[in-house]
C-alpha positions as CSV (number, residue, x, y, z in Angstrom):
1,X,130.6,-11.2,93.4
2,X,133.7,-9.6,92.6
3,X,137.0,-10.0,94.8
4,X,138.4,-7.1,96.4
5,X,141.9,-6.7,96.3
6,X,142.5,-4.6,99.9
7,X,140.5,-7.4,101.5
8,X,141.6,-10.8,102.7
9,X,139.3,-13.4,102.6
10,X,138.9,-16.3,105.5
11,X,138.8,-20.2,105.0
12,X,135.3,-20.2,105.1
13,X,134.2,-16.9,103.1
14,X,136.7,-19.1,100.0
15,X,134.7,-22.4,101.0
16,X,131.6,-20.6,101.1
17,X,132.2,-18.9,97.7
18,X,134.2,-22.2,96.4
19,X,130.3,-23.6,97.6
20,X,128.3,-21.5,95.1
21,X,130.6,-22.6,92.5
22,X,132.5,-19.3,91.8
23,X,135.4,-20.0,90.0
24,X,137.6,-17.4,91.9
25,X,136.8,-18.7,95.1
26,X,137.4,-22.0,93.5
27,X,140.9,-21.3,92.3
28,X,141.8,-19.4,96.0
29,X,140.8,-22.7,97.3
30,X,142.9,-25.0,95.0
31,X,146.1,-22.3,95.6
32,X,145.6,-22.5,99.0
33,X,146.2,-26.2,99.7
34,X,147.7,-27.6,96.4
35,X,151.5,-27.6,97.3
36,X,150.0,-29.6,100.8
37,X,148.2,-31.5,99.1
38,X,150.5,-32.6,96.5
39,X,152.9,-33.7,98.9
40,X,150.5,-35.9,100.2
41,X,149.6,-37.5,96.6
42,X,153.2,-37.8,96.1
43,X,154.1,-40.2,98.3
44,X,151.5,-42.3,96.7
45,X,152.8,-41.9,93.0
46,X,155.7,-43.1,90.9
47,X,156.6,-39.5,90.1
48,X,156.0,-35.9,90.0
49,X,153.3,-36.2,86.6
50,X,151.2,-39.0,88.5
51,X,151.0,-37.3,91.8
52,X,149.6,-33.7,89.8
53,X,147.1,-35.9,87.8
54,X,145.7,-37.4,91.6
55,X,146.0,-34.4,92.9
56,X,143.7,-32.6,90.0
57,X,141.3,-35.9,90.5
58,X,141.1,-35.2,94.1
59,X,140.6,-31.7,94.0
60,X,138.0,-32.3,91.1
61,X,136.6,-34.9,93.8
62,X,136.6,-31.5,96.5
63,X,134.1,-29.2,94.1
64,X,132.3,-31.9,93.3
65,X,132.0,-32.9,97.2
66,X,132.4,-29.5,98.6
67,X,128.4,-28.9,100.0
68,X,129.0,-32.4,101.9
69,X,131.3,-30.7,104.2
70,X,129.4,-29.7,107.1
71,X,132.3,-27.4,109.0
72,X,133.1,-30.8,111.5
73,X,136.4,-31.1,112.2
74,X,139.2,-29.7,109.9
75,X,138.8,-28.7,106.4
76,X,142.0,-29.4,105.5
77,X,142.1,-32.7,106.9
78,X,138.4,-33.2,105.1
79,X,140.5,-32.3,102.0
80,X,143.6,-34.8,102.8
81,X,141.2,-37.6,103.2
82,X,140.2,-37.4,99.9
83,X,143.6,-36.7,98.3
84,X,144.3,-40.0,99.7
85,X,140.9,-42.0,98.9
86,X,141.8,-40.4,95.6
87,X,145.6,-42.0,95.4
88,X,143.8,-45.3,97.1
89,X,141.1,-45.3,93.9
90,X,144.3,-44.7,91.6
91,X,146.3,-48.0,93.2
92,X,143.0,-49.8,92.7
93,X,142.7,-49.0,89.3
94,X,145.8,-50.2,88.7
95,X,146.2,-53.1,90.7
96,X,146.5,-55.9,88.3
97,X,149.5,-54.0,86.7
98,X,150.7,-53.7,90.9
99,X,149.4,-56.5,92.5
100,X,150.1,-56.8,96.6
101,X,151.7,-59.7,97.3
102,X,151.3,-61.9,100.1
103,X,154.8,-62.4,101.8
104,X,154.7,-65.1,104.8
105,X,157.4,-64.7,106.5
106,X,159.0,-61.6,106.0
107,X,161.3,-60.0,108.3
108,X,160.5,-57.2,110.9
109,X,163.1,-54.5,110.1
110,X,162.8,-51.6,112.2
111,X,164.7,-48.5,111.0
112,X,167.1,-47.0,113.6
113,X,166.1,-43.6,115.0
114,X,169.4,-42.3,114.2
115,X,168.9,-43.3,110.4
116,X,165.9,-41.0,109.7
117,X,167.3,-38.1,111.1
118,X,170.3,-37.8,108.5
119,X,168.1,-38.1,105.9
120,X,166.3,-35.1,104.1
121,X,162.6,-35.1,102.8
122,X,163.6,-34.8,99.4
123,X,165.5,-37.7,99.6
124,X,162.9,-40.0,102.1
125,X,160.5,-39.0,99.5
126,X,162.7,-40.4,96.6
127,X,163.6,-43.6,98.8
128,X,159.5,-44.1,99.7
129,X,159.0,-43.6,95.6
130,X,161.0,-46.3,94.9
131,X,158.6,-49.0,96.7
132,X,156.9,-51.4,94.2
133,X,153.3,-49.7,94.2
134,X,151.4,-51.9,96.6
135,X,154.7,-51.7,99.6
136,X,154.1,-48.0,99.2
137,X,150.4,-47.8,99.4
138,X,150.5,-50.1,102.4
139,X,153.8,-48.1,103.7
140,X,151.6,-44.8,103.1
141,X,148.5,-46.1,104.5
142,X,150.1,-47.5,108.0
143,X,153.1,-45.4,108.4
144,X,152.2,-42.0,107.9
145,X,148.2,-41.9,107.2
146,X,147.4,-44.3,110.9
147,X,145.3,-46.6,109.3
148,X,145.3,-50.2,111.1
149,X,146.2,-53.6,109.3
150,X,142.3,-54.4,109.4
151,X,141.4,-50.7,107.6
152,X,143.9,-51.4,105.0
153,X,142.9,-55.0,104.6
154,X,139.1,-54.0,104.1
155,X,140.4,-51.0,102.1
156,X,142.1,-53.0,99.3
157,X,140.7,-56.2,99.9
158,X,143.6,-58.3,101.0
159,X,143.7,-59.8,104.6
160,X,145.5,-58.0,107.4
161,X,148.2,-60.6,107.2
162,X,149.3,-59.3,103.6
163,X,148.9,-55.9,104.7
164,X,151.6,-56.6,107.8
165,X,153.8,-58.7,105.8
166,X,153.6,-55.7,102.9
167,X,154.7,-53.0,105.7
168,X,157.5,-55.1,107.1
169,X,159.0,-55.8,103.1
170,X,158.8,-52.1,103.0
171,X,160.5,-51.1,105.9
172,X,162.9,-53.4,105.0
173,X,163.7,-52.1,101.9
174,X,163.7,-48.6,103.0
175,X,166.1,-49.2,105.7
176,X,168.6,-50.9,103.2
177,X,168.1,-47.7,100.7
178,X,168.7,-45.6,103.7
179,X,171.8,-47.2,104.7
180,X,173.0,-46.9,101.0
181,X,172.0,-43.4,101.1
182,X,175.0,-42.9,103.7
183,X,176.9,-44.9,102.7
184,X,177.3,-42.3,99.7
């Protein structure tokens, strides 16, 4: 099946083709949510060349997966998940070079309201990217994907303890790079 140019194609006609494995529809797919989806792997990775290689693993992960996807709930959200099961894998694989820590009494930190909103993407991104690995895996996993303590814990096999202790070490941290940030 060719493409027409005067035509534009729905989600699902590009998941459907993306389905039968046309390479077209494949490649509409992969332009269609890559720059979302690579934001979402870079908050995972140490830079720009680690968070393109998860996101090619994850979208590898999406062809290969794509006929499991039964139209329930959102595609792109189907998609995200695995982006992020896909960063998740890449921590794991890599966890004895980034070990998570267990931290006992570390302190609470909340960052002030009025902190985050003087601060640009760009730069939260570069601030989140300079987390140890495991802080922001955990920091990813709690703060912005909504996992609990307990789903983290089972995820990378630590106890929900280390996972809360992780998160409060790297909100700490963030909040001390964010008050250096203004202090610029």
């Amino acid at each position: 099946m060719s493409l027409q140019l005067g035509h534009k194609l729905s989600l699902e006609e590009i998941i459907e083709g993306s389905k039968r494995g046309e390479r077209k529809f494949q490649e509409l797919l992969y332009k269609h949510f890559a720059s979302k989806m690579l934001v979402v792997c870079a908050r995972y990775a140490k830079d720009n060349f680690e968070a393109e290689d998860m996101l090619q693993v994850g979208f590898v992960k999406v062809f290969e997966k794509l006929t499991d996807y039964k139209g329930d709930g959102s595609f792109e959200g189907w998609v995200r998940r695995i982006m992020v099961n896909t960063s998740i894998e890449f921590y794991r694989k890599n966890a004895r070079m980034f070990p998570v820590v267990d931290l006992d009494h570390a302190p609470e930190s909340p960052v002030q309201e009025n902190q985050l909103s003087k601060i640009n993407m760009n730069d939260l991104l570069a601030i989140i990217r300079k987390l140890s690995p495991g802080y922001r895996l955990i920091f990813n996993m709690y703060a912005i994907e909504g996992f609990s303590h307990k789903e983290i814990a089972k995820e990378l096999g630590i106890s929900e303890g280390t996972s809360k202790s992780q998160l409060a070490r790297a909100r700490a941290i963030l909040q001390e790079n964010i008050i250096k940030m203004e202090g610029k």
